[in-house]
PyMOL Python script that loads the backbone (N, CA, C, O; Angstrom):
from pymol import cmd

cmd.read_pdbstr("""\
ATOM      1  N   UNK A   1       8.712  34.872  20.515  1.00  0.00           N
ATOM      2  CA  UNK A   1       8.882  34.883  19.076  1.00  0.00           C
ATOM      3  C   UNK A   1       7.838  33.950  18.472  1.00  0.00           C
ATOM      4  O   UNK A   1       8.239  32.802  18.282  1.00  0.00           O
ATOM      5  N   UNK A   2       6.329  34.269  18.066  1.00  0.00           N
ATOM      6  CA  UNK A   2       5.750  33.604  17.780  1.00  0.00           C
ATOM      7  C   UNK A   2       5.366  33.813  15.823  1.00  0.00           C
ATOM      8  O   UNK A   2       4.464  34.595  15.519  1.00  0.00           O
ATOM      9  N   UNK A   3       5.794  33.389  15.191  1.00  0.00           N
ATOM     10  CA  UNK A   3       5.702  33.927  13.632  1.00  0.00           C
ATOM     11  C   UNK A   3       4.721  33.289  12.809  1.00  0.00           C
ATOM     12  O   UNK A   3       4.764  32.069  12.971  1.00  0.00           O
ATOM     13  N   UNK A   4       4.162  33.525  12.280  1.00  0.00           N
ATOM     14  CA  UNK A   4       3.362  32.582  11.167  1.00  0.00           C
ATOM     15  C   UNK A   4       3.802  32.441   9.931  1.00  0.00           C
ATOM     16  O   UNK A   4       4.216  33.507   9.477  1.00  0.00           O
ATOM     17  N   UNK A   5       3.863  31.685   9.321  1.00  0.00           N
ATOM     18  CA  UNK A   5       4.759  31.412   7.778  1.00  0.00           C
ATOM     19  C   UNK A   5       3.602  30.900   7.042  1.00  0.00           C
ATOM     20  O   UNK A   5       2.915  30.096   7.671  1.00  0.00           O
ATOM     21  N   UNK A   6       3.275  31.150   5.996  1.00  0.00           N
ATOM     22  CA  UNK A   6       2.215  31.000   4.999  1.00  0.00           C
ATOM     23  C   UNK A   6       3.157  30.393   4.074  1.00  0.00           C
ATOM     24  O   UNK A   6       4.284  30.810   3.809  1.00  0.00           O
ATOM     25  N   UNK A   7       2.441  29.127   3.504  1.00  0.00           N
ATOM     26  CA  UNK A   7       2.638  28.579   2.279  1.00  0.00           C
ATOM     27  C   UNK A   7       2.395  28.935   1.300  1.00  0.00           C
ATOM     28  O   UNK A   7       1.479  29.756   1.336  1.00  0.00           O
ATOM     29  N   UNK A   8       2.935  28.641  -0.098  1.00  0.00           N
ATOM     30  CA  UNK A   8       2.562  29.344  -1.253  1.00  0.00           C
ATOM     31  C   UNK A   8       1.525  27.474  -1.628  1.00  0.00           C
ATOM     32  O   UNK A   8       1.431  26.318  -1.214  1.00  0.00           O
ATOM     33  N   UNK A   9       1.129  28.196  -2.425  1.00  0.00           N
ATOM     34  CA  UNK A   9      -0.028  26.463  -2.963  1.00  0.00           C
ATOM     35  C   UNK A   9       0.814  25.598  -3.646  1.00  0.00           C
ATOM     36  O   UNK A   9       0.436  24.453  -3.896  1.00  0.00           O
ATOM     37  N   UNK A  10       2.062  26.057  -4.025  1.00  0.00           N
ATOM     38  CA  UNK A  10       2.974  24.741  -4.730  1.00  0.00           C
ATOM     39  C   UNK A  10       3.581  23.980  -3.941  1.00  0.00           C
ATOM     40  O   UNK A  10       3.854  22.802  -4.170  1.00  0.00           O
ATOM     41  N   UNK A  11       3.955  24.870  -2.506  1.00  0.00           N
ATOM     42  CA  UNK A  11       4.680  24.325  -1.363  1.00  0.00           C
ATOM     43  C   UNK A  11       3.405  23.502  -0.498  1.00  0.00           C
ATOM     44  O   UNK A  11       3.822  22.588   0.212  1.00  0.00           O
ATOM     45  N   UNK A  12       2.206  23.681  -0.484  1.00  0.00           N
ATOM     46  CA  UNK A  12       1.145  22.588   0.054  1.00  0.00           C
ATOM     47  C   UNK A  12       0.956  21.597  -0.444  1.00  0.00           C
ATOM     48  O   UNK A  12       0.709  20.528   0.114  1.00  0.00           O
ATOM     49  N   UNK A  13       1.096  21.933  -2.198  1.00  0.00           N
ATOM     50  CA  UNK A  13       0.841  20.441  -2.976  1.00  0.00           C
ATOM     51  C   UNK A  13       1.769  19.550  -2.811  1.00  0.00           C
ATOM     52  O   UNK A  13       1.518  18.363  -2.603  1.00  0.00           O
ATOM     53  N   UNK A  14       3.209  20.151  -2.907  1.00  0.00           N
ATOM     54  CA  UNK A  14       3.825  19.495  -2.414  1.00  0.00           C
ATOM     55  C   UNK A  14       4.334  18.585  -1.303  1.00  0.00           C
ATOM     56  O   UNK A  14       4.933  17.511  -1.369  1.00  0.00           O
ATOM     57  N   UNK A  15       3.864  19.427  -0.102  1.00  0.00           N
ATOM     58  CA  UNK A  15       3.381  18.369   0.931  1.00  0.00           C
ATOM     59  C   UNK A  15       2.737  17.376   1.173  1.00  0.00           C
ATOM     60  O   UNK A  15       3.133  16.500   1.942  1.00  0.00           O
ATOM     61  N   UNK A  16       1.317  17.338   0.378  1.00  0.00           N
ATOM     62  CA  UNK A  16       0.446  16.662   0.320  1.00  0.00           C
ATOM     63  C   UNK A  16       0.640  15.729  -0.122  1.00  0.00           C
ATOM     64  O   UNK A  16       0.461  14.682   0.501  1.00  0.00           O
ATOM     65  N   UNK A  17       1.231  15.781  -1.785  1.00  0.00           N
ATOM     66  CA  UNK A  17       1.559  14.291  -2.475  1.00  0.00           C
ATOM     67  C   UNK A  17       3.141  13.579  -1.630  1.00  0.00           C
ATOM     68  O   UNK A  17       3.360  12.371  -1.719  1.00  0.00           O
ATOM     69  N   UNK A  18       3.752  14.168  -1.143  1.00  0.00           N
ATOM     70  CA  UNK A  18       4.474  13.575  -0.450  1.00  0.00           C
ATOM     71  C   UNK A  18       4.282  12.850   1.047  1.00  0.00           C
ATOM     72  O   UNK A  18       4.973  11.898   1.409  1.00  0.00           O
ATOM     73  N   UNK A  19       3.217  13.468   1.861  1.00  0.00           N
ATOM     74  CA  UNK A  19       2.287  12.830   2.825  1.00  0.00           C
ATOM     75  C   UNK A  19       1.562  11.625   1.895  1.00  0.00           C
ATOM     76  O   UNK A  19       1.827  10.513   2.354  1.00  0.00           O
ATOM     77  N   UNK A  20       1.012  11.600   1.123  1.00  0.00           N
ATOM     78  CA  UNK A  20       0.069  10.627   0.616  1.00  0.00           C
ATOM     79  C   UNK A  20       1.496   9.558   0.409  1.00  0.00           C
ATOM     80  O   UNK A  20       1.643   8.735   1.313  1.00  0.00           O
ATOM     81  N   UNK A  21       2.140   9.548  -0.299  1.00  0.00           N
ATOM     82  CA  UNK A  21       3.393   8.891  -0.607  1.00  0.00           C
ATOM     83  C   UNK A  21       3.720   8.335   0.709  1.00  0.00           C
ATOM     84  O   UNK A  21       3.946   7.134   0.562  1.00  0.00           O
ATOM     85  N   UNK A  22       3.837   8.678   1.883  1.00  0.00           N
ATOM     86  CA  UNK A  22       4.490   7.958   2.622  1.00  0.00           C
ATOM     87  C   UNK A  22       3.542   7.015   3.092  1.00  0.00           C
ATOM     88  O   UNK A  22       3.813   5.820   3.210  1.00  0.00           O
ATOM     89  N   UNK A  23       2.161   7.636   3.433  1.00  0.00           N
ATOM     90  CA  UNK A  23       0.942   6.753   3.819  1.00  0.00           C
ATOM     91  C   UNK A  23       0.894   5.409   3.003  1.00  0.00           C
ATOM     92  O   UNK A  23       0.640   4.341   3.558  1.00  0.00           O
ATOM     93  N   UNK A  24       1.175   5.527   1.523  1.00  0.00           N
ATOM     94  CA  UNK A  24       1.008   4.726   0.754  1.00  0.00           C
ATOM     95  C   UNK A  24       2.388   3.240   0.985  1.00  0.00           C
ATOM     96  O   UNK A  24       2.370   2.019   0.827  1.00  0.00           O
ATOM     97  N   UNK A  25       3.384   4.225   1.409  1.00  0.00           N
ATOM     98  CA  UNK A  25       4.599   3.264   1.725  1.00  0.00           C
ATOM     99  C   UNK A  25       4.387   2.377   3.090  1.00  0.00           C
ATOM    100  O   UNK A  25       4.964   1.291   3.153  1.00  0.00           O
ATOM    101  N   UNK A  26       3.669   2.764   4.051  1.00  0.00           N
ATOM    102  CA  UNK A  26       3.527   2.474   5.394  1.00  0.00           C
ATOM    103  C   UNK A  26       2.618   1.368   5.295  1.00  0.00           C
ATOM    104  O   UNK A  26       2.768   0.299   5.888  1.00  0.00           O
ATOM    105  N   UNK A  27       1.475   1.720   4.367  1.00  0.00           N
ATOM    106  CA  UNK A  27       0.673   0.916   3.981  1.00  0.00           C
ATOM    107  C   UNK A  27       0.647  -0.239   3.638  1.00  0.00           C
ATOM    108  O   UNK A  27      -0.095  -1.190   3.880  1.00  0.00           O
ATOM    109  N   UNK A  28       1.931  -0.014   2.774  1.00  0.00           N
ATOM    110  CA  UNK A  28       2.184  -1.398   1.698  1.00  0.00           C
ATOM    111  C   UNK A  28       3.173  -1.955   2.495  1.00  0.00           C
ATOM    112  O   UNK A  28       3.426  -3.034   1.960  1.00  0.00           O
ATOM    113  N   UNK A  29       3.935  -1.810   3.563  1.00  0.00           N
ATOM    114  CA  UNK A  29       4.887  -2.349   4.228  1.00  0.00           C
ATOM    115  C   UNK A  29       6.094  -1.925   4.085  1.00  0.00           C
ATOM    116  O   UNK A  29       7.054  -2.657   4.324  1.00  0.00           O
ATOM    117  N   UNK A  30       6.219  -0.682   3.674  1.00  0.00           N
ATOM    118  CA  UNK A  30       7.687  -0.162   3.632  1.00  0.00           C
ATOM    119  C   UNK A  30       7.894   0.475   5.090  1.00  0.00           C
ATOM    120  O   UNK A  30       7.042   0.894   5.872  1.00  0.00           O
ATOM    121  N   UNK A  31       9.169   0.423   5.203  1.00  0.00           N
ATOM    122  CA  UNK A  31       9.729   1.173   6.383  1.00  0.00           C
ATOM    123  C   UNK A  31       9.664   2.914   5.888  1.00  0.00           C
ATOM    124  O   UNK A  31      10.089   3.056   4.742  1.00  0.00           O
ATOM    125  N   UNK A  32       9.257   4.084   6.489  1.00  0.00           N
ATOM    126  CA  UNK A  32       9.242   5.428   6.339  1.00  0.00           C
ATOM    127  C   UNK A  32      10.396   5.875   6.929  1.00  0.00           C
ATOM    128  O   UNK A  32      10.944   6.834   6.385  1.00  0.00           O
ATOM    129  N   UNK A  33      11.057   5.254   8.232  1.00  0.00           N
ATOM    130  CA  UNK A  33      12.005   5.851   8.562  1.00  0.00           C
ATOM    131  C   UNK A  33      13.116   6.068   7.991  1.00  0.00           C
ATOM    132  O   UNK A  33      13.663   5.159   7.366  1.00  0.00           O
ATOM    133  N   UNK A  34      13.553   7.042   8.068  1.00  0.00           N
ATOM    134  CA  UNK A  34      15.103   7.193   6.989  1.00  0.00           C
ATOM    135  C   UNK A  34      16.182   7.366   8.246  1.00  0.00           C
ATOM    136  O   UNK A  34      17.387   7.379   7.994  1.00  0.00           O
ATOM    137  N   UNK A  35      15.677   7.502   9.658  1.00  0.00           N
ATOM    138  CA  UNK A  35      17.050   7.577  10.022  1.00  0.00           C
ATOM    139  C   UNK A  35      16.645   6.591  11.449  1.00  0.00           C
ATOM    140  O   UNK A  35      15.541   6.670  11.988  1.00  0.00           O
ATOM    141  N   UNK A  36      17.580   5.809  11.855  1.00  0.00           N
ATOM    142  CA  UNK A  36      17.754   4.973  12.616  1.00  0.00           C
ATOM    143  C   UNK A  36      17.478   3.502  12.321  1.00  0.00           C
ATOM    144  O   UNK A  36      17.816   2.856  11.329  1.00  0.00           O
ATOM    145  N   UNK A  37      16.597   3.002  13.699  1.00  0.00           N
ATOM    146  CA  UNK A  37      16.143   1.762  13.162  1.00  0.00           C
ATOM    147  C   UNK A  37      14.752   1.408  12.600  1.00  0.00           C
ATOM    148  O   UNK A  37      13.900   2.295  12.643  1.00  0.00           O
ATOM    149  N   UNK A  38      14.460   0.327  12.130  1.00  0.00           N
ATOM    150  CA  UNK A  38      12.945   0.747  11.597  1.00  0.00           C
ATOM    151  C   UNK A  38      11.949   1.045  12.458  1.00  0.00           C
ATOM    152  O   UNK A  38      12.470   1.078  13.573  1.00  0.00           O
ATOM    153  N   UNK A  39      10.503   1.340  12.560  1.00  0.00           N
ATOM    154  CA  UNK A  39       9.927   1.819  12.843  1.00  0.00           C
ATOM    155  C   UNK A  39       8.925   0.256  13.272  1.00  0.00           C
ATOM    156  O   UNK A  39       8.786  -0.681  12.485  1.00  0.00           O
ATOM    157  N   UNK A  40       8.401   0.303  14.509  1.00  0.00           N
ATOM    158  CA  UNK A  40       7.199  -0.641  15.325  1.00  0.00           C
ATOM    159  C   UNK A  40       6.060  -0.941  14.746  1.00  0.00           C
ATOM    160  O   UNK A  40       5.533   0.021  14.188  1.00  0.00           O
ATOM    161  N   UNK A  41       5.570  -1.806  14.692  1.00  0.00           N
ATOM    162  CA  UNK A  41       4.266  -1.254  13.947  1.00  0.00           C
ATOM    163  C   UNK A  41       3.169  -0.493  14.801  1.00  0.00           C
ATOM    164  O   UNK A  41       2.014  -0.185  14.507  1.00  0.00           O
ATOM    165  N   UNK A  42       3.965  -0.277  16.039  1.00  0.00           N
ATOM    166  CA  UNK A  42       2.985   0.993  16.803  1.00  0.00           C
ATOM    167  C   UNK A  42       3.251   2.330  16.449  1.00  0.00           C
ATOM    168  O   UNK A  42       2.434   3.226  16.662  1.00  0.00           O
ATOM    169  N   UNK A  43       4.518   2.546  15.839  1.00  0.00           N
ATOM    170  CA  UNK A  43       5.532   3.421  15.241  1.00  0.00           C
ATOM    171  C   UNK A  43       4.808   4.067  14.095  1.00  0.00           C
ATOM    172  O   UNK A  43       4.563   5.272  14.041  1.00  0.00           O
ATOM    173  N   UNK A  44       4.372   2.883  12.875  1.00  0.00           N
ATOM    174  CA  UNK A  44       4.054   3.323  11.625  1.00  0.00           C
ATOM    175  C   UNK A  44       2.626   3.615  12.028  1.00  0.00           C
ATOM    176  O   UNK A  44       2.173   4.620  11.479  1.00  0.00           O
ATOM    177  N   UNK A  45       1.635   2.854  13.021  1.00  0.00           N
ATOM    178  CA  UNK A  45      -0.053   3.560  13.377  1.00  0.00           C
ATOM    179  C   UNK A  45       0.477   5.122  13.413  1.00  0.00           C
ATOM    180  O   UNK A  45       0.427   5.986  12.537  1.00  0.00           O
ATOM    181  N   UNK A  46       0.902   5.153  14.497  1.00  0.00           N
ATOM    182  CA  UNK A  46       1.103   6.120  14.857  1.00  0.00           C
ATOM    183  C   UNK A  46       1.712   7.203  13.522  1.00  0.00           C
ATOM    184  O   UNK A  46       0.924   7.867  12.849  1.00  0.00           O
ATOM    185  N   UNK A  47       2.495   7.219  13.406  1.00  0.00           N
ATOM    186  CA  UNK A  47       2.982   8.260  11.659  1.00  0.00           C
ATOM    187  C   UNK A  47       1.501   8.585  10.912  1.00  0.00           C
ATOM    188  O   UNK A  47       0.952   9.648  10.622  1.00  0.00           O
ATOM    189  N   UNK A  48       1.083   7.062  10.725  1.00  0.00           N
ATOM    190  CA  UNK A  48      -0.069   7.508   9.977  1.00  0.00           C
ATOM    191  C   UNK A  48      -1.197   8.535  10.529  1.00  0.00           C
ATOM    192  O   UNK A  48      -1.519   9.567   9.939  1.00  0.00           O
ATOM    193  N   UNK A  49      -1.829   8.018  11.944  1.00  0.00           N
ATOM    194  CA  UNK A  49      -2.759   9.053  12.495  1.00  0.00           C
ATOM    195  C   UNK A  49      -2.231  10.373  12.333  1.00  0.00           C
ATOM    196  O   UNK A  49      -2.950  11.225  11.810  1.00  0.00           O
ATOM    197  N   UNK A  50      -1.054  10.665  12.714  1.00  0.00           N
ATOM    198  CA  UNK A  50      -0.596  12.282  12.665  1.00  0.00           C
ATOM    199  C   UNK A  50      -0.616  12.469  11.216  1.00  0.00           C
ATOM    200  O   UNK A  50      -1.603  13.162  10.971  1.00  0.00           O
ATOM    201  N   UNK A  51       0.091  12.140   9.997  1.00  0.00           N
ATOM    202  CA  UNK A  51       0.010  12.326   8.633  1.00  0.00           C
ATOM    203  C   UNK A  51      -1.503  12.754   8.532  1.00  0.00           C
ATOM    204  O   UNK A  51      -1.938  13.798   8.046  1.00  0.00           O
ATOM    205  N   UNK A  52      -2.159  11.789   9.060  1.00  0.00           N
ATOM    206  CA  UNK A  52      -4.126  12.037   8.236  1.00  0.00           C
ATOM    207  C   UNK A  52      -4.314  12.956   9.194  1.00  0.00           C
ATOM    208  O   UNK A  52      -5.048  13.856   8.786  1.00  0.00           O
ATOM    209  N   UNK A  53      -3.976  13.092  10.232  1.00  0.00           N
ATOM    210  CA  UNK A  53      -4.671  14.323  11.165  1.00  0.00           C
ATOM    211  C   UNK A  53      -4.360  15.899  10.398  1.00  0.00           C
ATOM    212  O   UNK A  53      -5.007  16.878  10.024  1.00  0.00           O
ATOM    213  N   UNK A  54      -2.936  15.429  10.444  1.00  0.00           N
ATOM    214  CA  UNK A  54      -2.205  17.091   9.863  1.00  0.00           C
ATOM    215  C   UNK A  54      -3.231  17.371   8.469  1.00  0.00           C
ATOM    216  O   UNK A  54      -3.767  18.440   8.177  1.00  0.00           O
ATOM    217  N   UNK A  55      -3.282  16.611   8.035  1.00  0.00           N
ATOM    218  CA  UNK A  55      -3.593  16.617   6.695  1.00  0.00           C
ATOM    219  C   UNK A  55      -5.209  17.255   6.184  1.00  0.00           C
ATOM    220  O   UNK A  55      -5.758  17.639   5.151  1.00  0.00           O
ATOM    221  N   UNK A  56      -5.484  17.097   7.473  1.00  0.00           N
ATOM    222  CA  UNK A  56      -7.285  17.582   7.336  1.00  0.00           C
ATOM    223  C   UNK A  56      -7.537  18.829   7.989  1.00  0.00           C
ATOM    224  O   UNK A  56      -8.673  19.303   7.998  1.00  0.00           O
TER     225      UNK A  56
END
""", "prot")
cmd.dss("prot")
cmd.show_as("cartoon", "prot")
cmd.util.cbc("prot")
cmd.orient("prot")
């Protein structure tokens, strides 16, 4: 079952400013995680590389 799902461009923008949003939180020292305990700061590198990777 391999499917491809296409975004519409409101559902990308939306991703995007919400990726930038978290980068921006990680950045400034907020915790991103919403579920458990907080996040390492090998934890938040890490979020970020994948966020900017996905993102390009």
């Amino acid at each position: 079952m391999n499917q491809h799902i296409e975004l519409t461009p409101g559902e990308k923008e939306k991703i995007a400013i919400r990726a930038k949003e978290i980068v921006q939180d990680i950045e400034s020292g907020k915790d991103p995680n919403f579920y458990g305990p907080p996040l390492t700061q090998s934890g938040k590198e890490r979020m970020l590389v994948t966020i900017q990777t996905a993102s390009n």
